[in-house]
N, C-alpha and C positions, 0 to 999 in steps of 0.2 A: 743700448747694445752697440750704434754706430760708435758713440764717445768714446766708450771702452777699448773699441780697435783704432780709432785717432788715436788717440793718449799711448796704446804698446807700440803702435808703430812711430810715433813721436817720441818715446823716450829709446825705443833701438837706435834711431839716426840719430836722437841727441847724445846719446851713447859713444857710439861711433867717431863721432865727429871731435868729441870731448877726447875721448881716448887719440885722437889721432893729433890735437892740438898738442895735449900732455906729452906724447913722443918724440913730438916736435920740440918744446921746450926744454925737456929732457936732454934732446941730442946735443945743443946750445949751453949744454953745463960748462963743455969747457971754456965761453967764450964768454957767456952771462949767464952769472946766479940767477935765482930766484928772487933775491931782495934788488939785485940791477933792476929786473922786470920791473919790480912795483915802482922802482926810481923812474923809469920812462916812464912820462908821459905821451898818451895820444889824444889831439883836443883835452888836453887839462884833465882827463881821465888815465889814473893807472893803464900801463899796456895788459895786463891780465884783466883787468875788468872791461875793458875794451874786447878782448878774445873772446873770453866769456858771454858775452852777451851777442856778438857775430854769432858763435856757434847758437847763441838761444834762438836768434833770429832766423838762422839761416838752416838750422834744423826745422824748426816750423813750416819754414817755407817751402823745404824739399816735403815732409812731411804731408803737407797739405795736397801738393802737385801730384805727387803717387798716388795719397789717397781716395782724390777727385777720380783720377785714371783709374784706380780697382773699382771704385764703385760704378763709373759710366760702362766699364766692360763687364760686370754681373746685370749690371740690369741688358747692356744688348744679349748676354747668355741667356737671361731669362726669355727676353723678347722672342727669339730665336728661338727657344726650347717650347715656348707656345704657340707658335705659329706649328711649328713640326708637331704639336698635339692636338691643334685643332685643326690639321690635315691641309696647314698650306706649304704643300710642298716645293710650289715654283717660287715663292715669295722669295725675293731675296734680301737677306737680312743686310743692315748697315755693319760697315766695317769697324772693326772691333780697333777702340782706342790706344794708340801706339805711347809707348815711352819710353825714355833710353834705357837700355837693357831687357824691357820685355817684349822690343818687336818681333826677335824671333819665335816666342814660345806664344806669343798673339795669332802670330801667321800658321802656326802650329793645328792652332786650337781653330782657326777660320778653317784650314785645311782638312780638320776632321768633321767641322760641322757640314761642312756640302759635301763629304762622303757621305755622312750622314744623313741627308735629305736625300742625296740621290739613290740610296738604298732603300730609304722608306719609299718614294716616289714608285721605282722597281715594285718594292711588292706590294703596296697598295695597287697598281697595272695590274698585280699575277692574283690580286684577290677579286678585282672586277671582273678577270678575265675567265677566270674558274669560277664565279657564281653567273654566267651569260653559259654555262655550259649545259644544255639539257639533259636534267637525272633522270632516268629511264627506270620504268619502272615493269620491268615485262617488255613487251614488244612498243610502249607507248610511252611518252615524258609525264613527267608531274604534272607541268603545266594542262595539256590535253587531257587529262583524266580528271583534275579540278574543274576546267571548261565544259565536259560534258557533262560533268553532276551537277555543274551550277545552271547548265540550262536546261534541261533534266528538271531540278525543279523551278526553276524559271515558269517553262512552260505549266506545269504542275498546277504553280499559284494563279500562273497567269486564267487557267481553264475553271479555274474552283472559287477561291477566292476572291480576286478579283471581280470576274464576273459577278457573285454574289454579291460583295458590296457596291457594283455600277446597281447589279438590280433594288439593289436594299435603298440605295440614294433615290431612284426615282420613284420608288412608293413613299418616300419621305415628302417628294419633290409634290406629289401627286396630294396629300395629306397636308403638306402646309398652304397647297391654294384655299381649303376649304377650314382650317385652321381658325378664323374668327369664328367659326360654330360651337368650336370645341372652348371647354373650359381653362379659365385662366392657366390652372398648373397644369394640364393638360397639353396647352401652347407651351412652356418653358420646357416641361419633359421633351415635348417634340423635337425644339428648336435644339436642345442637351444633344438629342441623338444625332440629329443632323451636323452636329458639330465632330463629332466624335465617330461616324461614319464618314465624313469627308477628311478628315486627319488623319482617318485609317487608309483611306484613298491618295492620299498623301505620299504617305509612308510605303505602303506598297507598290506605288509608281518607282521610288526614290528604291528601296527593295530590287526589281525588277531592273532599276538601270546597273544598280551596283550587280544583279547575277548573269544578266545580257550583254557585258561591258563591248564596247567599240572596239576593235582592234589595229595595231596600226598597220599593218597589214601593205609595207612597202613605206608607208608615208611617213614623211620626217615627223619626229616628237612631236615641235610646233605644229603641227598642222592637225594632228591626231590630239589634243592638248586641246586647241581651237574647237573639234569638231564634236569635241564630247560637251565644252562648254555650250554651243550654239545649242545643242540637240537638249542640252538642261534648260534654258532658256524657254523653250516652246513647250514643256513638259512640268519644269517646277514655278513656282508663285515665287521669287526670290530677285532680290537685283543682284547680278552681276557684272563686274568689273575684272580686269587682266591685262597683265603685260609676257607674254612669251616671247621670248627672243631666242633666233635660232641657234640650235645646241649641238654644238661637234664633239663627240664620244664615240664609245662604239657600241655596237647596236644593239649589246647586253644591255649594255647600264642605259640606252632609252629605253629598254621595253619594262625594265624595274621601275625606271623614275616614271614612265604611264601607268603601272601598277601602282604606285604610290601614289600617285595625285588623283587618280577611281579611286583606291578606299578612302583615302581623306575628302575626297569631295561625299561619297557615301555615308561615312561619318558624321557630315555634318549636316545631310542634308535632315538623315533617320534622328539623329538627336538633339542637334544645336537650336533648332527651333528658330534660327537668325532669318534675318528681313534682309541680310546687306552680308557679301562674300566674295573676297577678294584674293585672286591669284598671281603671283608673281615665278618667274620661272626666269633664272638669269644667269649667265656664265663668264666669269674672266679667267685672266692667265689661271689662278691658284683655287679656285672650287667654280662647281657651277650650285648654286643657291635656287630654293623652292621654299616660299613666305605663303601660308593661308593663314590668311586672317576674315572670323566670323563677327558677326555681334549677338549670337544667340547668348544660350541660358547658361555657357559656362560649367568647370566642373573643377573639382580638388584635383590636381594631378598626383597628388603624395597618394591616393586611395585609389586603390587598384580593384576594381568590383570585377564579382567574377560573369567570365562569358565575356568582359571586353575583349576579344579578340582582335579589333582592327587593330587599334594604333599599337597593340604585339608583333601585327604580321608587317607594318608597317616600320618600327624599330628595328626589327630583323632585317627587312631588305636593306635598309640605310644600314646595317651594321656590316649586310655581307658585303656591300658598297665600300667599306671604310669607312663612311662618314659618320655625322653626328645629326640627333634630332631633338631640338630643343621645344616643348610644351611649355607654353606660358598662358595659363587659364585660369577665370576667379570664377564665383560664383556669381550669375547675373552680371557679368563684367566681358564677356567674350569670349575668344581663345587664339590663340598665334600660335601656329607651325613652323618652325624654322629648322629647313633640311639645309645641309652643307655636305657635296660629296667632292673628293678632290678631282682636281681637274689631271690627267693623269698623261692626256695631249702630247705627243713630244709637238715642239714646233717645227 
């Protein structure tokens, strides 16, 4: 396809160029014929095939020059048109390749791209800034009416539940001292439930932090970020690692990105089954970026099973954010979370 537009645009200027020699020689009728021409020589070559082959040359050569210049300016268009897709809006792109006669409509084209970014910039600001706005629903917001159903039955499980199964483990607990009495299968049954009531136990801790969640309540992200991880730490069997760096937005978009990093740590606590989870929380000029990465049990991300609800409510918040949330998960291979919301900052 590239050959194709070399070669039209190589034979226009050779064109061109041809035709402007022939005019030339033409106008020289009355002074030398045509058969004078072939009579010069230049270097021992006909003056017409001398010409002829200038123009071959020197059409290529402009040919060539333009065509380097069109193609290094689509691809900065392209460069350009992706950054402004994948929401880096402060990014500033490199300057679009000049040539004689297209610097103007270059500077043109530069001149509409940074309108372009700074209107996208603008309303990505007026979409963070309308979903930070609390929907009322009655005399109470969303948020607060989820909050008290969720701990509501927090308490619920915490009273029924729970308790049940702390009591159900120590009659387990109680039964496996005495456990060499009992028969062979009788020990494996045992040891089956013990496993399977403490997994349950598990689960319902991890449950119970996702419907209790911390709030940040005055405290910057990082700090609120920090405190949910330390308080996992003393509660889940899991190694943790993290890098938070502190994050300047406004105070909508940290109380989503602490909503988002609860259900993905809840996610992954309730399913991923992993030994090792890692969090990263990071911002420059053009997004601030959120990477979890587990080494659990993995999952098809293409299969949408139904009742997944987290990483739903999860994609939405990152969408009313503007940003993007990339799943990268196998089967038995892990899973990476890669959030990007623009950075929206004036400096």
């Amino acid at each position: 396809m590239r050959g194709v537009t070399f070669l039209k645009l190589y034979s226009r200027i050779f064109l061109i160029l041809l035709l402007t020699v022939a005019v030339t020689i033409f106008s020289l009728r009355p002074i030398l014929s045509i058969r004078d021409f072939w009579k010069i020589n230049n270097y021992h070559v006909p003056v017409l095939l001398f010409l002829a082959a200038v123009v071959f040359i020197l059409s290529f050569v402009i040919s060539l020059m333009v065509y380097l210049t069109i193609v290094k300016t689509k691809k900065r268009l392209i460069e350009t048109l992706q950054q402004l897709n994948s929401g880096n809006y402060n990014k500033p792109s490199k300057p679009l390749e000049s040539f004689s006669g297209f610097g103007e409509s270059l500077e043109e084209i530069e001149n509409e791209l940074t309108l372009l970014r700074q209107k996208m910039m603008q309303l990505s600001r007026e979409v963070q800034e309308l979903s930070s706005v609390p929907k009322l629903v009655g005399s109470e917001t969303k948020e607060e009416i989820l909050e008290q159903e969720r701990h509501r039955i927090a308490r619920e499980l915490h009273d029924s539940v729970s308790q049940q199964l702390f009591a159900a483990m120590m009659m387990l607990s109680a039964l496996d001292e005495k456990s060499q009495e009992l028969p062979d299968h009788t020990q494996k049954s045992l040891k089956l439930i013990k496993a399977i009531v403490n997994e349950s136990q598990s689960e319902m801790r991890a449950l119970l932090l996702h419907l209790r969640p911390i709030k940040l309540e005055g405290k910057t992200l990082r700090k609120g970020i920090e405190q949910l991880l330390n308080e996992l730490k003393t509660k889940i069997e899991i190694q943790l690692k993290w890098e938070i760096a502190p994050i300047d937005t406004i105070p909508g978009v940290e109380d989503h990105l602490f909503r988002i990093v609860q259900e993905l740590l809840s996610n992954t606590l309730r399913h991923a089954k992993a030994k090792t989870l890692e969090v990263y929380l990071l911002q420059n000029e053009q997004e601030i970026s959120l990477r979890i990465f587990d080494d659990g049990v993995g999952f098809d991300p293409s299969v949408t099973k139904a009742g997944s609800y987290g990483l739903m409510n999860i994609q939405e918040r990152v969408s009313s954010l503007g940003g993007t949330c990339k799943i990268i998960s196998f089967p038995n291979q892990g899973t990476i979370i890669d959030i990007r919301i623009p950075n929206t900052m004036e400096d």
